[in-house]
C-alpha positions as CSV (number, residue, x, y, z in Angstrom):
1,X,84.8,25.7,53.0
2,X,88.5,25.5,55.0
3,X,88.0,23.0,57.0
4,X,90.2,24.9,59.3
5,X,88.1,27.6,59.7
6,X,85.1,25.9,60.1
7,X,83.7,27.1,63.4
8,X,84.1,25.1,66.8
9,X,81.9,23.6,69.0
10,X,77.5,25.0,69.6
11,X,79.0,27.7,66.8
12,X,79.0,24.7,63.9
13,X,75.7,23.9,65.2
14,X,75.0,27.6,64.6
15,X,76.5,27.6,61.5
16,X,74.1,24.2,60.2
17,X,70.9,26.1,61.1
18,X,71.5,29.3,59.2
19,X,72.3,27.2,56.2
20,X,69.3,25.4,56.2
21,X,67.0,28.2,57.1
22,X,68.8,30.1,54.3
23,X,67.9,27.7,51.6
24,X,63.8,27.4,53.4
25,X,64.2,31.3,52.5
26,X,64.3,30.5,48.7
27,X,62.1,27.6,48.5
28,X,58.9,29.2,48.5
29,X,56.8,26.6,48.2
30,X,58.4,24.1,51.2
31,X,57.7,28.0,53.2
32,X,54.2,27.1,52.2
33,X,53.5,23.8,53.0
34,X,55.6,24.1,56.5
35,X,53.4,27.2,57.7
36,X,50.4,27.5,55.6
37,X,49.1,23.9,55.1
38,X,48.3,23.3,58.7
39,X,46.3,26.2,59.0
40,X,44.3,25.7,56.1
41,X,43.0,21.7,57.2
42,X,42.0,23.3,60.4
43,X,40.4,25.7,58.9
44,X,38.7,23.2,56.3
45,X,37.8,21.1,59.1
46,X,36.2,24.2,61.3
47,X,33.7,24.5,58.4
48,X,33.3,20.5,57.8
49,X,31.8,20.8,61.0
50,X,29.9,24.2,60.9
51,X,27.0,22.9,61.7
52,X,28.4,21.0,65.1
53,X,30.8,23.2,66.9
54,X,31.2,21.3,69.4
55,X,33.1,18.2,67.0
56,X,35.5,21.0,65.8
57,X,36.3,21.8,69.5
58,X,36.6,17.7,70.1
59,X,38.6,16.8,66.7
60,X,40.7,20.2,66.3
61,X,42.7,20.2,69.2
62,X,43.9,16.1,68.6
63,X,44.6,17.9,64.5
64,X,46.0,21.0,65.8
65,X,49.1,18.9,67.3
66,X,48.7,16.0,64.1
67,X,48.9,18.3,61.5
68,X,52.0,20.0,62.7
69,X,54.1,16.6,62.9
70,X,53.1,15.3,59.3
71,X,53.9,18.2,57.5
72,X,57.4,18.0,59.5
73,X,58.0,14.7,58.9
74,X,57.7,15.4,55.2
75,X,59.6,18.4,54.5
76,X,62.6,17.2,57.4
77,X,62.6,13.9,55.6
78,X,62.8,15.1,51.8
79,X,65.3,17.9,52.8
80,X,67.7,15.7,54.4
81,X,67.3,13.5,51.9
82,X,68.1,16.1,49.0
83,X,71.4,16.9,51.4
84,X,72.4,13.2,51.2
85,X,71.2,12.3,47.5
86,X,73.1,15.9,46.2
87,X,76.8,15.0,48.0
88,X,76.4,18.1,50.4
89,X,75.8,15.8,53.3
90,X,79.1,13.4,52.5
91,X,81.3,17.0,52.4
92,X,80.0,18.1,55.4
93,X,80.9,15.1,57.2
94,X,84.2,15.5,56.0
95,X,84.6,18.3,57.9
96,X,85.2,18.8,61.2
97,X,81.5,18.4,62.0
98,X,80.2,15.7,64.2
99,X,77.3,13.5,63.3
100,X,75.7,14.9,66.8
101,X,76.4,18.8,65.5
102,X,74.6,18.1,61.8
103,X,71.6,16.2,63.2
104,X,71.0,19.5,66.3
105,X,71.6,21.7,63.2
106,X,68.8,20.3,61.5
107,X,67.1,19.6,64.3
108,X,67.6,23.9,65.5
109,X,66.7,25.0,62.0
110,X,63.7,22.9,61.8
111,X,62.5,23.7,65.0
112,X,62.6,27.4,64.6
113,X,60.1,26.9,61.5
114,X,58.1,24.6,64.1
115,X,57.8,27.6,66.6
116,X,56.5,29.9,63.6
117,X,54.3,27.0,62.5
118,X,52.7,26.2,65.8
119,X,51.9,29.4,66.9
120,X,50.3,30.6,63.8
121,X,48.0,27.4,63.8
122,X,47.1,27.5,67.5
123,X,46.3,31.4,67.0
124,X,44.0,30.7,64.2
125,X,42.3,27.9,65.7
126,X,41.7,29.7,69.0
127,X,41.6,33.5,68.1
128,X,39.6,33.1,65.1
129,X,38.2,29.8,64.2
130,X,36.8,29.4,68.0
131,X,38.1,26.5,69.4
132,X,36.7,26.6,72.6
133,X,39.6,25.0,75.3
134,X,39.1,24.8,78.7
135,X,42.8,25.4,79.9
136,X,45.1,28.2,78.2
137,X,46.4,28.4,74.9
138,X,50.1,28.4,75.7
139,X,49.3,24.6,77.1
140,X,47.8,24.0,73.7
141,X,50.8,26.2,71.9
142,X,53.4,23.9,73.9
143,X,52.0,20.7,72.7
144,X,51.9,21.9,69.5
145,X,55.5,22.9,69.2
146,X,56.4,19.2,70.4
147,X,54.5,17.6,68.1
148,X,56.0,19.3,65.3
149,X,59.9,19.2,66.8
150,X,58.5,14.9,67.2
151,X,58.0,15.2,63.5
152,X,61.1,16.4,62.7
153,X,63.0,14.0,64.3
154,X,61.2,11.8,63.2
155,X,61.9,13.0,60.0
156,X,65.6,13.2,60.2
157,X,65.4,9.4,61.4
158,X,64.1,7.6,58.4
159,X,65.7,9.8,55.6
160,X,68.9,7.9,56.6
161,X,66.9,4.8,55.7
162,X,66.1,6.0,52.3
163,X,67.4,6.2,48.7
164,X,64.8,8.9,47.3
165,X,62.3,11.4,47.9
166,X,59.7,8.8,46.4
167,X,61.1,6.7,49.3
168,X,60.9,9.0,51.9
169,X,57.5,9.6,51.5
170,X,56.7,5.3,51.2
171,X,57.7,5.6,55.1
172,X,54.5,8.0,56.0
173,X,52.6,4.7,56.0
174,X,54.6,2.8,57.9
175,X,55.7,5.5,60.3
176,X,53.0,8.0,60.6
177,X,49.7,6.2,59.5
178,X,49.8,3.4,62.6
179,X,50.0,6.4,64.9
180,X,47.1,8.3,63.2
181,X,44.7,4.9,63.4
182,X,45.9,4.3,67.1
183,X,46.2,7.4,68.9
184,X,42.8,7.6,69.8
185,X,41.6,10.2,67.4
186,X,39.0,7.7,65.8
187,X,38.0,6.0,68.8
188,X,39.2,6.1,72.9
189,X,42.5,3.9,73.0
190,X,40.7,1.8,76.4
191,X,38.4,1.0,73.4
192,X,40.4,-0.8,71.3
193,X,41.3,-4.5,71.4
194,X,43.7,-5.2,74.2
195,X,46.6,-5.7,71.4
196,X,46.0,-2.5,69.4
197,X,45.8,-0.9,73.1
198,X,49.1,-1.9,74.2
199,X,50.6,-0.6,70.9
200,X,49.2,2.5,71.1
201,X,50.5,3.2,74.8
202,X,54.3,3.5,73.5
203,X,53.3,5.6,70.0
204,X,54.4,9.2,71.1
205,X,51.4,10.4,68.5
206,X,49.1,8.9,71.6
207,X,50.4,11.0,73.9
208,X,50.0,14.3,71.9
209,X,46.5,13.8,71.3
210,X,46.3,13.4,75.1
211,X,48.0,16.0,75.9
212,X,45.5,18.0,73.6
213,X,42.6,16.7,75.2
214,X,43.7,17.7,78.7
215,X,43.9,20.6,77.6
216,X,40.8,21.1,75.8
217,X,39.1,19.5,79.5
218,X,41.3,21.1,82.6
219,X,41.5,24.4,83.6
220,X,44.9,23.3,85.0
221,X,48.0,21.5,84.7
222,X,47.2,18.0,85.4
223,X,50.0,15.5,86.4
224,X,48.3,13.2,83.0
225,X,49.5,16.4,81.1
226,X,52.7,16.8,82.3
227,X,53.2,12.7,81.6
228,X,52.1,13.7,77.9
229,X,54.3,16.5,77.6
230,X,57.3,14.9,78.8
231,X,57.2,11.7,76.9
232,X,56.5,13.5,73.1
233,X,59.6,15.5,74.2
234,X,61.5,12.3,75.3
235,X,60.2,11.2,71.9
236,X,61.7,13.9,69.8
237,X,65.4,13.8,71.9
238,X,65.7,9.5,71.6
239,X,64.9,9.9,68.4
240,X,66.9,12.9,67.0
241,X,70.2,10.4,68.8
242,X,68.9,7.5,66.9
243,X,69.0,10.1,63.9
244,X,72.5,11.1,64.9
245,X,73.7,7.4,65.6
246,X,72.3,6.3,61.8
247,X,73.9,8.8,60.1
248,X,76.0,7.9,57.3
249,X,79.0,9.4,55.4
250,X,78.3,8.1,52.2
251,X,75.6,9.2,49.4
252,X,72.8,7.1,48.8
């Protein structure tokens, strides 16, 4: 591409997005695992517990915003990673691209498959699996979609930090599994030992699962909610410039 040409300003992040969404459009099976994968576990899990209904209503809500941000972590993390590991990342920082413009790129492209992805799990967990929530859907939509823009960041943040796809996915443990065991999924977080406590107070994963649960309890907006909301959001955005700030020119 003529570096010349290449489009100024929000337009190159534009021009990122498409690019990326256009090669999601011919990998079929990334397509799959993004929107299809969520909305099978929750389905497998409505009928783990189809003899209790009442453990699907407590347990799917936390999975309906979990689910979301592992399978974005994975497929952000390995894609970047191809981007690096194939050169096309070292030519598109030689153009005039900021670091700031590829990582929103990503982050826009992403996100638009997190909007798809969100609402077709939250549909199918309310509208036809019967999740019985208290407060409205969109609540439990909105959490959703931040969880899953959280795993994309978070996603974008440790494929600078890896040399392979094998590698990417080593960092699941050490990024995503702590949050899973501490966010209060397994067990209330007051609970916990005092340690294990404190740790999981500044995990963003803690904060989606209670953002589920105040929906899945209050008819309303409650001021715990808009907390949770606004710190998985604050989440995504320090991480995404952490993303942009560890970006590097060369090829792994």
């Amino acid at each position: 591409m003529n570096t010349g040409t290449f489009p100024p300003g929000p337009a190159r992040t534009l021009a990122t997005a498409a690019r990326v969404l256009r090669q999601l459009r011919h990998d079929p099976r990334t397509v799959a695992l993004l929107l299809l994968v969520p909305a099978l576990m929750i389905t497998l899990l409505r009928y783990v517990f189809d003899g209790s209904p009442g453990t699907f209503d407590t347990v799917g809500a936390s999975l309906l915003g979990v689910f979301p941000l592992i399978t974005m972590f994975l497929v952000t993390s390995i894609a970047t990673l191809r981007e690096r590991t194939s050169g096309t990342l070292e030519r598109l920082l030689a153009m005039p691209l900021g670091k700031a413009d590829l990582i929103a790129g990503y982050a826009l492209a992403f996100g638009a498959v997190a909007v798809v992805q969100s609402l077709l799990a939250t549909a199918l967990s309310v509208w036809v699996l019967g999740l019985d929530v208290v407060g409205s859907p969109w609540l439990l939509l909105l959490v959703a979609l931040l969880d899953a823009l959280l795993g994309t960041a978070l996603g974008l943040f440790v494929s600078a930090f890896a040399a392979s796809e094998f590698q990417a996915v080593q960092f699941m443990p050490a990024v995503i599994f702590p949050q899973l065991l501490l966010c209060g999924l397994f067990t209330p977080r007051d609970r916990m030992h005092p340690v294990l406590e404190a740790v999981s107070n500044v995990l963003p994963m803690s904060y989606a699962v209670d953002g589920m649960n105040q929906v899945l309890g209050h008819r309303g907006v409650t001021a715990d909610f808009c907390r949770d909301v606004l710190v998985v959001a604050g989440s995504a955005v320090l991480v995404l410039c952490l993303g942009a700030a560890t970006l590097r020119r060369r090829t792994a």
